[in-house]
C-alpha positions as CSV (number, residue, x, y, z in Angstrom):
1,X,83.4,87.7,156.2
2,X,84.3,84.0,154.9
3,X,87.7,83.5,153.8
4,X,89.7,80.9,151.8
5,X,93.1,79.6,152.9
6,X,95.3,77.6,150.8
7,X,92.1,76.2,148.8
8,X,92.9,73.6,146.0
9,X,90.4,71.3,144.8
10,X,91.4,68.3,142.8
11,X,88.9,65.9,141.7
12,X,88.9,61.9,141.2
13,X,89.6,62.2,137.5
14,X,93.0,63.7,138.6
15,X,91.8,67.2,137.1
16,X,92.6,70.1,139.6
17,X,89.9,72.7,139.1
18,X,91.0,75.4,141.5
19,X,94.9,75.6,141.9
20,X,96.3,77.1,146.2
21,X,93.8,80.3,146.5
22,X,93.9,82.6,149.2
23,X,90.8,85.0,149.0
24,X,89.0,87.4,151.7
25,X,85.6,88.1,151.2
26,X,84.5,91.2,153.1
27,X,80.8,92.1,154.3
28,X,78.5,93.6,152.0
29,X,81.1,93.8,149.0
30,X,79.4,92.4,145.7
31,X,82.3,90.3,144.3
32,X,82.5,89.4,141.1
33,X,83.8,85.8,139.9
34,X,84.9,86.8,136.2
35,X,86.1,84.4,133.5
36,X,85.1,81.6,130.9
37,X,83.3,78.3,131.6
38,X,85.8,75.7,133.0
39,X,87.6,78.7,134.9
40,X,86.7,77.3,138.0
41,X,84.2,79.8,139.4
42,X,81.6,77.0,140.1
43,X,84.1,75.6,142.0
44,X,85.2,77.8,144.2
45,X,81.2,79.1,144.9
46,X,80.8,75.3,145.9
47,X,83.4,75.3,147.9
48,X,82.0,78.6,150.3
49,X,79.1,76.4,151.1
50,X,81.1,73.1,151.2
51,X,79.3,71.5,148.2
52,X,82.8,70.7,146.8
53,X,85.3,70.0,149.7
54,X,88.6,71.2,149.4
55,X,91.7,68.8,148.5
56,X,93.7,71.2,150.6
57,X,93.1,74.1,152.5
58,X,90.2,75.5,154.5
59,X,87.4,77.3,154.4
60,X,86.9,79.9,157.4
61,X,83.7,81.8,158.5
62,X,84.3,84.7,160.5
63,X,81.8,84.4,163.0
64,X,81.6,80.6,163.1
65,X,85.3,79.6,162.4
66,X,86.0,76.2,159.4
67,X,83.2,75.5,158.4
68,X,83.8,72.0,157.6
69,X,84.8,71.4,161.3
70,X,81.3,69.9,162.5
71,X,78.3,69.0,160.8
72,X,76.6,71.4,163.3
73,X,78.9,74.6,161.8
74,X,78.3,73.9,158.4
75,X,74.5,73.4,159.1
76,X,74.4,77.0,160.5
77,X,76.4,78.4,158.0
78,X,74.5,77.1,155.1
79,X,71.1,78.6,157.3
80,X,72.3,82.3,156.4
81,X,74.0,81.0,153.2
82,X,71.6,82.0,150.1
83,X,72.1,80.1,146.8
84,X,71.0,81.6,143.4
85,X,71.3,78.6,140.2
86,X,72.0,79.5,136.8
87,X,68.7,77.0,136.2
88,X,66.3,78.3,139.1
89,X,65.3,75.3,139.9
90,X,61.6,75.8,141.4
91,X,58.6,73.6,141.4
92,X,56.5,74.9,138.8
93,X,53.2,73.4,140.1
94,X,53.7,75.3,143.0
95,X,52.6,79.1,143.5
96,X,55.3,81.9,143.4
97,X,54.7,82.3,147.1
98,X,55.3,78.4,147.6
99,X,58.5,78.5,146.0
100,X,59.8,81.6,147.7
101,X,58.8,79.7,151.1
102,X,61.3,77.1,150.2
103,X,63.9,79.7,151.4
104,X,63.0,78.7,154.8
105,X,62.8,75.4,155.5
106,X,66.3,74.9,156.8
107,X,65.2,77.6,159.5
108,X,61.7,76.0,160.1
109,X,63.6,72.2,160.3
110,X,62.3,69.6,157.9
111,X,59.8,67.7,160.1
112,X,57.6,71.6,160.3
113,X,58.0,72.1,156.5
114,X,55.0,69.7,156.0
115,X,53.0,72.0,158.0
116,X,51.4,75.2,156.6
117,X,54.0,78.1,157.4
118,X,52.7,80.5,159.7
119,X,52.0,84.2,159.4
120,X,55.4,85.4,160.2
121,X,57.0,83.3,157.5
122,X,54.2,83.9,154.6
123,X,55.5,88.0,155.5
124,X,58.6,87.5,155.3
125,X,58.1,85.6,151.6
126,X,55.3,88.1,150.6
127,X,57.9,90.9,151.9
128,X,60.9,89.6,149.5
129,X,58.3,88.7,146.2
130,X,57.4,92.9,146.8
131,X,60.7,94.3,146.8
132,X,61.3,92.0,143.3
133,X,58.5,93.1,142.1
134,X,56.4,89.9,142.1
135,X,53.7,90.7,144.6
136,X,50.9,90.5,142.5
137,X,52.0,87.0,140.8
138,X,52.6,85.5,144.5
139,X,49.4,82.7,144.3
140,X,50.2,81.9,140.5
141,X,52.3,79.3,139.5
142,X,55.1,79.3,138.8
143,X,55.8,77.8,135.4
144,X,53.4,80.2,134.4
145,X,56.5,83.0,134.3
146,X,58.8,84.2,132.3
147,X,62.6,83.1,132.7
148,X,63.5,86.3,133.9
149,X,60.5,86.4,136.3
150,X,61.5,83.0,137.3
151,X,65.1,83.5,138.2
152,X,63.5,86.9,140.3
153,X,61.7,84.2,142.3
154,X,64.7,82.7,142.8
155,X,66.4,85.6,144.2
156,X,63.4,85.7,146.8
157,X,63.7,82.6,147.8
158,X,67.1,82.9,148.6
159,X,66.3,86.1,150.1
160,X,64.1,84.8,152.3
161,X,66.6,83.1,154.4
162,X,67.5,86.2,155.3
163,X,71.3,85.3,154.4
164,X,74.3,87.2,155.3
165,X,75.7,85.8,152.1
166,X,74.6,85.3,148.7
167,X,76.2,82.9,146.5
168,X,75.4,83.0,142.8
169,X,76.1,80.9,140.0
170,X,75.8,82.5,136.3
171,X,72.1,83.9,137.3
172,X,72.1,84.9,134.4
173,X,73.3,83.3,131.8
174,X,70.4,82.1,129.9
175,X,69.0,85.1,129.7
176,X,68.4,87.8,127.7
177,X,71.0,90.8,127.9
178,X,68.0,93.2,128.9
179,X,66.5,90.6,131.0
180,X,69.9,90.2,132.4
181,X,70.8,93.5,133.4
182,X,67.5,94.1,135.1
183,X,67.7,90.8,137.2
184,X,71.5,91.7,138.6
185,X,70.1,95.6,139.5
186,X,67.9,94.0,141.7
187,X,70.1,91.1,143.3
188,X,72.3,94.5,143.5
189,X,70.3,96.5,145.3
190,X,68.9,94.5,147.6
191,X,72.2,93.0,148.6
192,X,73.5,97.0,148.8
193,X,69.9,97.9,150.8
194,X,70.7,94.7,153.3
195,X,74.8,94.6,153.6
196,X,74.8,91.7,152.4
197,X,78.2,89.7,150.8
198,X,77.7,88.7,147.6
199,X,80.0,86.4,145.6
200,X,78.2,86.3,141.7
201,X,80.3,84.2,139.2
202,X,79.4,85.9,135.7
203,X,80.9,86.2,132.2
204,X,80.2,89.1,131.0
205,X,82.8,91.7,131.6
206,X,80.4,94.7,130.8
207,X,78.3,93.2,134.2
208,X,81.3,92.9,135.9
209,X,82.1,96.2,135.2
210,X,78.4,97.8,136.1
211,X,78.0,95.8,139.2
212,X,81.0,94.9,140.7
213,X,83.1,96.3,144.1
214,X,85.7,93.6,143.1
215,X,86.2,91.4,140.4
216,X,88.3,88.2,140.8
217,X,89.3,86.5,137.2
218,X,90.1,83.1,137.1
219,X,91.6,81.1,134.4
220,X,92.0,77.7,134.3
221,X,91.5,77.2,138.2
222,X,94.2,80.1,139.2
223,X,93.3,83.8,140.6
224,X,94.9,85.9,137.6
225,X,93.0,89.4,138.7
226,X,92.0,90.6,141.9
227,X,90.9,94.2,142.0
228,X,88.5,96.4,140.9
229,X,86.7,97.8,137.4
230,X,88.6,100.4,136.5
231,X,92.0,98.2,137.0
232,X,90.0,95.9,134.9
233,X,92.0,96.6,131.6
234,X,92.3,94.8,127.6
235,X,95.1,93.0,128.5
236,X,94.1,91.3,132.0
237,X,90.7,90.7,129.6
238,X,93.1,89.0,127.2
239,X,94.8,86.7,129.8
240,X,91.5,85.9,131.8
241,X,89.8,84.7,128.5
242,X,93.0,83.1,126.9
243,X,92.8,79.7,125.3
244,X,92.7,76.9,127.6
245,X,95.0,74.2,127.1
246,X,93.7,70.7,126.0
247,X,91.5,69.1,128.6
248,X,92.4,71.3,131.4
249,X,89.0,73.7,131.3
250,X,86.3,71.3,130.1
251,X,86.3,68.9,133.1
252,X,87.1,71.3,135.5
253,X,83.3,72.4,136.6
């Protein structure tokens, strides 16, 4: 479970991208982060793994308490803390296999990461590439793939940190709707197979709808929906996409 206490993030150009939120993520849900760009979703996903530090307010881990407290929490909170990038950002000279083995470096340490990984850890990559399909493309590069194929490798590599929570940001936004929909099955699925949390800002309501155990809609940095798809109705819709006002949405992610 992580949890959000009073969180407001303000940033130096005086523009407050998330307004007070109070928000309890439980294990193994697959929360939705629902609304237009500038909503603040980025925001708030950057501030579960302290990439964006809150103005006000805390951020609180369960099992490991703030997570700001000491560089030594927040180091082992981002260890079983997956991220998945709306650009998947892999090396494409690298194999598929290479990439995937980025996922552990944090758990290997940074001086054994120039090392070649051992057995156990070329399993454990090799194991998460299988269940995404990608086995047989493991020793090609990885610029030689498809978007969709490459954001699927960027699933693994998240996977293979073996997280406890997944945070995602628009996977899927540059691609295709088909493309799209079969990419979030399988962050899904595997999330469902592992009890894993997942928090997946998206927006597409008709994802959200498919996918989701909760939805949260922001607009404009404040919480305006908290609950699930079928509560989901035109007029919440409506109020989550609403014009922004001038200046408030652009700067705010």
């Amino acid at each position: 479970m992580v949890m959000l206490s009073n969180v407001t993030v303000t940033y130096p150009n005086g523009i407050t991208a998330l307004h007070p939120t109070d928000l309890t993520f439980e294990k193994g849900k697959f929360t939705v982060l629902l609304g237009p760009s500038g909503a603040g979703k980025s925001t708030l996903l950057r501030t579960l793994n302290g990439l964006v530090r809150p103005t006000e307010g805390h951020v609180e881990s369960r099992d490991l308490g703030p997570i700001l407290a000491s560089a030594k929490i927040m180091r082992k909170h981002r260890l079983f803390t997956g991220m998945i990038f709306q650009q998947h950002h892999l090396i494409g000279r690298l194999t598929v296999l290479a990439n995937v083995l980025m996922g552990r470096i944090g758990i290997r340490g940074a001086g054994r990461s120039f090392l070649p990984a051992p057995k156990e850890e070329k399993i454990i990559a090799l194991n998460a590439l299988e269940r995404l399909g990608l086995l047989p493309r493991a020793l090609e590069r990885a610029d030689m793939l498809s978007g969709g194929q490459q954001q699927r490798v960027g699933i693994a590599r998240a996977m293979a940190q073996q997280p406890h929570i997944i945070l995602a940001d628009e996977p899927v936004a540059s691609l295709d709707p088909s493309t799209a929909e079969r990419v979030l099955s399988d962050l899904h699925r595997i999330c469902r197979e592992d009890g894993i949390t997942a928090i997946v800002s998206l927006h597409q309501v008709d994802f959200a709808r498919r996918f989701a155990d909760r939805i949260v809609g922001l607009h404009q940095g404040h919480v305006v929906f908290d609950g699930n798809a079928n509560q989901l109705t035109p007029a919440i819709i409506s109020k989550i996409y609403e014009a922004p006002q001038p200046l408030a949405a652009e700067a705010a992610e």
